[in-house]
C-alpha positions as CSV (number, residue, x, y, z in Angstrom):
1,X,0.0,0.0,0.0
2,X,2.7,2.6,0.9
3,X,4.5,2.0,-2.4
4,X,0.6,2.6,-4.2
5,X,0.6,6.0,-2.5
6,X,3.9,6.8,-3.7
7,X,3.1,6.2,-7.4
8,X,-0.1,8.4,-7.2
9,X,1.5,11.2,-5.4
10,X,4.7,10.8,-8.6
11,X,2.0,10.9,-11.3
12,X,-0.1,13.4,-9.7
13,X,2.5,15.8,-9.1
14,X,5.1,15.4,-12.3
15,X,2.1,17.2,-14.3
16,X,4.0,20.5,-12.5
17,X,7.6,19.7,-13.0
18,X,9.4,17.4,-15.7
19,X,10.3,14.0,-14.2
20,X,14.1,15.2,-15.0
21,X,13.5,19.0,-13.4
22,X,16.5,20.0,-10.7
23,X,15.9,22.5,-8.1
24,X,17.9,24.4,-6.1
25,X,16.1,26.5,-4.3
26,X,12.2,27.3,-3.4
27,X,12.1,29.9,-5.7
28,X,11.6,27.4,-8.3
29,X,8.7,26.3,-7.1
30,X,6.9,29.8,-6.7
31,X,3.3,30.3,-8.7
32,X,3.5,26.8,-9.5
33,X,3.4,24.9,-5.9
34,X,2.6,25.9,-2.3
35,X,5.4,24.0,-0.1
36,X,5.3,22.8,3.5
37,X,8.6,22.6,5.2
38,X,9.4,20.3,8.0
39,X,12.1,20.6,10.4
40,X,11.5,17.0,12.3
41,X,15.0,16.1,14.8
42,X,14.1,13.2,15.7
43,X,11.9,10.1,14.5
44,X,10.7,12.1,11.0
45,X,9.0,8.1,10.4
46,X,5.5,8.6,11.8
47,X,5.8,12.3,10.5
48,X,6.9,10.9,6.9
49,X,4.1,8.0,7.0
50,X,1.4,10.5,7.8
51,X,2.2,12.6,4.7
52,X,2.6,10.0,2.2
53,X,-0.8,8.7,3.6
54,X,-2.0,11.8,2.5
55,X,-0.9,11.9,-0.7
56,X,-4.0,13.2,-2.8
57,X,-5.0,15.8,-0.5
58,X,-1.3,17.4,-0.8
59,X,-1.8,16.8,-4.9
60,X,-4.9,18.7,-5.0
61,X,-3.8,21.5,-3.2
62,X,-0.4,21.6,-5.3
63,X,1.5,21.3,-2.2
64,X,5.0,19.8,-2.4
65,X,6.6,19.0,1.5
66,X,10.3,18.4,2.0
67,X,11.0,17.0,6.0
68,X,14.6,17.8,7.4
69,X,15.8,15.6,9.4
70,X,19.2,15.2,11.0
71,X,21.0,16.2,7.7
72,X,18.2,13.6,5.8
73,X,15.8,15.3,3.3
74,X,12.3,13.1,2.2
75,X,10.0,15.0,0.0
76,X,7.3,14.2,-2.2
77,X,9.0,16.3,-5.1
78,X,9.5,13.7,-8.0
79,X,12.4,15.8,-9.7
80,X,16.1,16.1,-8.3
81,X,17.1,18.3,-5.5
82,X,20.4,19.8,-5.5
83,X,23.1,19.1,-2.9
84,X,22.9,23.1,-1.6
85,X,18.8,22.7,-1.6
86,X,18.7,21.6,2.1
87,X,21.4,23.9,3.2
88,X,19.8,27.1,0.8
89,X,16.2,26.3,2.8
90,X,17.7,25.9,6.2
91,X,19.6,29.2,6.2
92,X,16.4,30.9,4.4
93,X,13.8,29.5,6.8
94,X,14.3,27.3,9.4
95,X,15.5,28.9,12.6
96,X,17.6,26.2,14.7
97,X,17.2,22.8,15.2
98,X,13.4,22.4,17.0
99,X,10.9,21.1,15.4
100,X,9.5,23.5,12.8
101,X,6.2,23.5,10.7
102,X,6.5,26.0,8.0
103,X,3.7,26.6,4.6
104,X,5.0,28.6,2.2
105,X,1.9,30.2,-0.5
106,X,2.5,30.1,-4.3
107,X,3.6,33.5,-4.0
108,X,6.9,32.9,-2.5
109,X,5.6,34.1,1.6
110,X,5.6,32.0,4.6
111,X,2.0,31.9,5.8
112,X,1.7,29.6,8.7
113,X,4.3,28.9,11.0
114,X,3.9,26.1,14.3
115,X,5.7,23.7,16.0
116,X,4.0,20.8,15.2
117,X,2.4,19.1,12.1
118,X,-1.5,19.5,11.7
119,X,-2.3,18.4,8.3
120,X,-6.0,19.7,9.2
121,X,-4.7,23.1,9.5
122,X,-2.5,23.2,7.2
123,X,-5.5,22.3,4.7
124,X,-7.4,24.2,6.5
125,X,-5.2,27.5,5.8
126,X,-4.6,26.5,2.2
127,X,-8.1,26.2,1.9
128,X,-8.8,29.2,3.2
129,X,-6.6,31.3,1.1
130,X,-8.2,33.2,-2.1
131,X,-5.6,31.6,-5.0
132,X,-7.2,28.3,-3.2
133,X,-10.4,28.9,-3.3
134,X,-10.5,30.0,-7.3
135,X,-9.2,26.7,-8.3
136,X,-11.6,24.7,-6.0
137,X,-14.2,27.3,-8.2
138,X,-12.9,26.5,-11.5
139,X,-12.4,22.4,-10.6
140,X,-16.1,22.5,-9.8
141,X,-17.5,24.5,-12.8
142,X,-15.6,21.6,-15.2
């Protein structure tokens, strides 16, 4: 079953980026993806399971994550990360090493920030949030 939710969250999200597509940095990723950052020190494994479980939800609101974790990065990104990606988000956004919860918008700005992973309010936000709510319009007028 886990390996079944990895193969729909690949297919659902390559339709963004090229299976081949190399990033560096989150500005790739802005006005095409919301991303959620995770800054998990220890045990990232429930963490992990509960966002691959989760898969479609995180497709549908074009929401990439990437969990760091004691120099380990997991992500649901099916393209190639640089070697400096980790080290280039770390320096940009995550302050220290406690657990962080950051959601980045399309645009490029952090708009939630906790200390723990909610994945109802992180929907909830995103959901909440007038880019989101024109393509849940526009998915529903099809």
């Amino acid at each position: 079953m886990h390996k079944f939710i990895v193969l729909v969250l690949v297919l659902l999200t390559s339709s963004t980026f090229a299976q081949g597509s190399t990033v560096n940095d989150l500005k790739d990723f802005q006005w095409k993806n919301r991303i959620l950052l995770l800054n998990i020190p220890e045990d990232p494994n429930s963490t992990i399971n509960e966002l691959l479980k989760l898969a479609p939800q995180f497709a549908e609101r074009n929401l990439i994550w990437f969990l760091l974790s004691n120099g380990t990065l997991e992500t649901n990104f099916p393209g190639k990360v640089t070697d400096n990606f980790a080290k280039n988000v770390r320096e940009k956004y995550l302050q220290g090493p406690a657990m962080q919860v950051l959601l980045i918008g399309k645009d490029g700005e952090v708009k939630y920030k906790a200390d723990k992973f909610s994945a109802v309010e992180i929907f909830q936000r995103i959901d909440s949030m007038p880019m989101r709510r024109n393509e849940m319009q526009q998915g529903s007028a099809q």
